[in-house]
C-alpha positions in Angstrom: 0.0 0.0 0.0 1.7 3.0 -1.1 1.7 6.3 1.2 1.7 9.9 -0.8 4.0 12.7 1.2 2.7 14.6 4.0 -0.2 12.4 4.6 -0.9 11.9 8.3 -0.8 8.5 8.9 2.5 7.7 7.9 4.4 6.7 10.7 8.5 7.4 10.5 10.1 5.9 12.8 13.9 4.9 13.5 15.5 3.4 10.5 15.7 0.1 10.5 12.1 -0.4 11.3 9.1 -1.8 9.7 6.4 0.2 8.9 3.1 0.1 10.4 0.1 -1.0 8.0 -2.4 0.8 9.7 -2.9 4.4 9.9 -2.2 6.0 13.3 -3.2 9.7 14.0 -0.6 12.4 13.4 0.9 13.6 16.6 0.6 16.8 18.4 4.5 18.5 18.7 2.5 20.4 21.7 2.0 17.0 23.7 6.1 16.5 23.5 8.8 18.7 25.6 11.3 20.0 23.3 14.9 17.6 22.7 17.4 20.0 25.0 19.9 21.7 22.8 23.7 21.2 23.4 26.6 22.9 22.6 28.7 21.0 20.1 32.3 20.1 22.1 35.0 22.2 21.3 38.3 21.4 19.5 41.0 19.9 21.5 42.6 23.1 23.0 39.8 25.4 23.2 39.8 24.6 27.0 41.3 28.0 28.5 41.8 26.2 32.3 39.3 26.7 35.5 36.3 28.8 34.7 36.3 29.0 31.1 33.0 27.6 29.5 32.9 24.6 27.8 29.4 24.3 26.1 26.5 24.8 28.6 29.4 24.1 31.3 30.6 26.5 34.0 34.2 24.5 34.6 34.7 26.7 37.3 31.7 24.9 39.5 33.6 21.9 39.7 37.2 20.8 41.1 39.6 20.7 38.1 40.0 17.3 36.0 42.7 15.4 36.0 42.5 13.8 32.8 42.2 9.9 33.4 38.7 9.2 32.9 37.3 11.7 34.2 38.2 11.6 38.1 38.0 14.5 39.6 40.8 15.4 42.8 40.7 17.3 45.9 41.7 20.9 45.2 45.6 21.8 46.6 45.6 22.7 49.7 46.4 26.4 50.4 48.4 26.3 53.4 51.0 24.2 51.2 51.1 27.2 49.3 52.3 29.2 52.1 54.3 27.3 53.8 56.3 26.8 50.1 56.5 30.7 50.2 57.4 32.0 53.4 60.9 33.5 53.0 61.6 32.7 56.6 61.7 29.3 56.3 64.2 29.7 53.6 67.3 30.6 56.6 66.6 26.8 58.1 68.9 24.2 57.1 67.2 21.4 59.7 64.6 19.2 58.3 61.2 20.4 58.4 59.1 18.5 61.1 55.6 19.5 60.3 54.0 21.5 58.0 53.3 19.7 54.3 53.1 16.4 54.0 56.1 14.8 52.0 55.8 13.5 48.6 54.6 9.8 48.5 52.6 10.3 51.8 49.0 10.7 50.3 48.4 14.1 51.0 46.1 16.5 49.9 46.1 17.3 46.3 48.1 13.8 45.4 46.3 11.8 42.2 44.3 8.8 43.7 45.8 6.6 40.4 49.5 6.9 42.4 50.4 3.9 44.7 52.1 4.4 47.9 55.5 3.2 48.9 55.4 -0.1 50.3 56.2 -0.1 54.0 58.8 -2.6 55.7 57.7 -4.1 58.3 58.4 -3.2 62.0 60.1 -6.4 63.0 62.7 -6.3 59.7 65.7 -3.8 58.8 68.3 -3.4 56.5 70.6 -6.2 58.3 68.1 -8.8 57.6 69.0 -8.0 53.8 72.1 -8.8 51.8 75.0 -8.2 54.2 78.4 -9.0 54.8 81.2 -9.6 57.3 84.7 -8.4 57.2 87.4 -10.4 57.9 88.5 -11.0 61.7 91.4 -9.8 62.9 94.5 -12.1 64.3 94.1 -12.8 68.1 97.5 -11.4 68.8 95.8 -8.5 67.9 92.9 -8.4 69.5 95.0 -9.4 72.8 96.5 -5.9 72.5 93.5 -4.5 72.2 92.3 -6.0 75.0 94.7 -5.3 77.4 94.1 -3.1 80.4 93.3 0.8 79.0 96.1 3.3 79.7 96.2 5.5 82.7 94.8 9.0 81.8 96.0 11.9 84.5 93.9 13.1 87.3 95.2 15.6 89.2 91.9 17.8 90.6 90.0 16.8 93.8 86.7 15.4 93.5 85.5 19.4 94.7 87.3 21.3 92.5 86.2 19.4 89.5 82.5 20.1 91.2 83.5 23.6 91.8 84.9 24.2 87.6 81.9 22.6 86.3 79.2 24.0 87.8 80.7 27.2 87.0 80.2 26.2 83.5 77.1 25.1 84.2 75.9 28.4 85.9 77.7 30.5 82.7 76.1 28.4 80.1 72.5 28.5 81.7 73.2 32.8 82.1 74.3 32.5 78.4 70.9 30.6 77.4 69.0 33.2 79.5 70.2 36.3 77.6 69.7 34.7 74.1 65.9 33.8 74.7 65.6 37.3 76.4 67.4 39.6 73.3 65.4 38.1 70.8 61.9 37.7 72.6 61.3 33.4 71.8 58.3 31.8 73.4 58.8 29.6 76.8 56.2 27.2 77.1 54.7 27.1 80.3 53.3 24.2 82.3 52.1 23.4 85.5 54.6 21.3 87.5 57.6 24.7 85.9 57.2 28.3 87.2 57.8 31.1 85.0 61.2 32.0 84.1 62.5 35.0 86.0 66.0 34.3 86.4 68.5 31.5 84.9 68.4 29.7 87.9 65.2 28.9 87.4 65.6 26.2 84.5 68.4 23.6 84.8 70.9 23.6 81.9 69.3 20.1 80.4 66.0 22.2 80.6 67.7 24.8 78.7 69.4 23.0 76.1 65.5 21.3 75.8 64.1 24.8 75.1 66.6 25.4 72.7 66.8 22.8 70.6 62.8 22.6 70.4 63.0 26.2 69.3 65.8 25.3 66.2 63.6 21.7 65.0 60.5 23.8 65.4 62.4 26.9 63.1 61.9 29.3 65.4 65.4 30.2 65.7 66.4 32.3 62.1 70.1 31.3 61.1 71.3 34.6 61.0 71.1 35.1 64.7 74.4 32.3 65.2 77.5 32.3 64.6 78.0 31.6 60.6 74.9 30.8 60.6 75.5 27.5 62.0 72.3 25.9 62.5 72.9 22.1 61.5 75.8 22.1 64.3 73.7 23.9 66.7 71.8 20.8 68.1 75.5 18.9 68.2 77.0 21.5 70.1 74.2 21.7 72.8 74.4 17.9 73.4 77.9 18.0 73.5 77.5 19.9 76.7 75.2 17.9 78.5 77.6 15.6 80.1 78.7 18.9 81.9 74.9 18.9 83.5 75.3 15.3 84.8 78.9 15.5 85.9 78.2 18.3 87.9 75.6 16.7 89.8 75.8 13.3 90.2 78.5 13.2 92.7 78.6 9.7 92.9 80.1 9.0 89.3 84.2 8.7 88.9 86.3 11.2 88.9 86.9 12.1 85.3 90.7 12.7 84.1 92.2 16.3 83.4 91.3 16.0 79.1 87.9 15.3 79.6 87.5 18.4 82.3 89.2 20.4 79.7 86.6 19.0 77.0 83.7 20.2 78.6 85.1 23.4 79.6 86.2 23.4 75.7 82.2 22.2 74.8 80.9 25.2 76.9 82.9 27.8 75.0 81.4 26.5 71.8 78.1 27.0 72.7 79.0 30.4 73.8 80.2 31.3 70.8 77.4 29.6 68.1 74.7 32.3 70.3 77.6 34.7 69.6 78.2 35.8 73.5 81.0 37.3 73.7 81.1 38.1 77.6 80.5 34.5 77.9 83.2 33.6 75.9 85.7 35.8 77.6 84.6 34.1 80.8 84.8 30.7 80.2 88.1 30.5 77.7 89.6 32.3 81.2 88.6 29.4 83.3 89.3 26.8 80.4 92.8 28.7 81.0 93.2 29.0 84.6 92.1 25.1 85.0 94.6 23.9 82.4 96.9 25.8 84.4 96.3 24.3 87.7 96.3 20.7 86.1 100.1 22.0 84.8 101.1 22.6 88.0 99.9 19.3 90.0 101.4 17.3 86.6 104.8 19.1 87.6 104.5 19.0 91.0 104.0 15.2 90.8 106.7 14.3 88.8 109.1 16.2 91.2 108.0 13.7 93.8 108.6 11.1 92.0 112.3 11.6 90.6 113.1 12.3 94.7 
């Protein structure tokens, strides 16, 4: 049955169909909503980055696309941003501790399609891995090695090595006083430590505890020690601790005239990496005056002995 153009009852439908053999009604357009128009997709490149339009879309309602299928990541997070660009952080040489989160970490703004480093496990190191031994030495040697450890001179008293040490002691924690005063750092407070209203009032290990939390925490710019040393800083301030200890455990050994003269030698390094001057002066004097003393019983001695 043959069907004449723009008759009513012919039905055109999707190609590919049959026709129908009976004659429907027209349709009404007005009983159908209109097909939604959309903007045909631009050219590769025509995508001018966040908030440009692309067709009917705003791209700047939506977190930026990361290209693999689709996926959309969590927007950088700002504070990375300033941390990257604070020019005092640029004066530290100590590792950050804090702040952004290191690369391989999974932190914000990392793509979800990147895998994490594995992890070793807590009950494994590097010496359960290829290793090695060297070769052992001959037992003659080892003998020798073995053998009872060489007299080292002692020629102070038990009190006067009390007496030069906690004068170090008393300089240094004077010296750490001054340093946190001229340039205004924080002093944490708790409940079991009174405020800070003279050097006395923190123990030198206490001191050397505020300091070196101000340095890892970057509170402490370079340019305010000597050369700008601050990698040796923290070695230099636990070099000195033994001083603390040896000054007031009096029941530990007597300690032999170089190692009095090395922490006499450790305080006047931290002196001078806070650049204290006064400080300084004072305890190369006493480094002086003790060497001195320890001269004197050394000579004494051995004019005893060759009577």
């Amino acid at each position: 049955m043959a069907y004449s153009a723009g008759t009513s009852t012919a039905f055109s439908g999707p190609p590919g169909l049959p026709m129908s053999r009976t004659a429907r009604p027209a349709r009404s357009d007005a009983a159908y909503a209109p097909t939604p128009a959309f903007s045909p997709r631009p050219p590769s490149g025509a995508y001018q980055g966040p908030g440009a339009a692309f067709g009917s879309y705003n791209g700047a309602a939506a977190p930026p696309w990361d290209g693999q299928g689709g996926v959309f990541s969590s927007p950088p997070d700002p504070a990375d941003d300033i941390m990257a660009a604070s020019p005092s952080l640029s004066e530290y040489s100590v590792d950050r501790q804090g702040g952004t989160t290191p690369p391989g970490k999974g932190g914000k703004g990392q793509s979800p399609g990147k895998s994490r480093p594995q992890r070793r496990p807590s009950n494994r190191d590097e010496f359960d891995g290829p290793h090695q031994f060297l070769q052992r030495p001959p037992a003659e040697y080892i003998a020798m090695q073995e053998r009872e450890l060489p007299h080292l001179p002692t020629h102070l008293l038990v009190q006067e090595q009390d007496s030069v040490l906690s004068r170090v002691n008393d300089r240094l924690s004077q010296c750490a006083f001054d340093f946190v005063a001229k340039y205004q750092f924080p002093i944490p407070l708790t409940q079991d430590m009174r405020p800070v209203e003279r050097p006395q009032d923190r123990e030198w290990t206490e001191w050397v505890f505020l300091l070196k939390r101000l340095a890892t925490k970057r509170r402490i710019p370079a340019r305010v020690l000597y050369n700008g040393q601050i990698k040796q800083f923290v070695t230099i301030l636990e070099n000195s601790l033994e001083m603390r200890h040896a000054a007031k455990h009096q029941s530990r050994p007597l300690k032999d005239d170089r190692n009095i003269l090395q922490l006499i030698s450790a305080g006047i390094q931290v002196a001078k990496i806070l650049k204290d001057a006064q400080a300084m002066d004072y305890l190369d004097r006493l480094y002086v005056s003790t060497e001195k003393q320890i001269q004197e019983r050394s000579a004494a001695a051995a004019a005893r002995f060759r009577t």
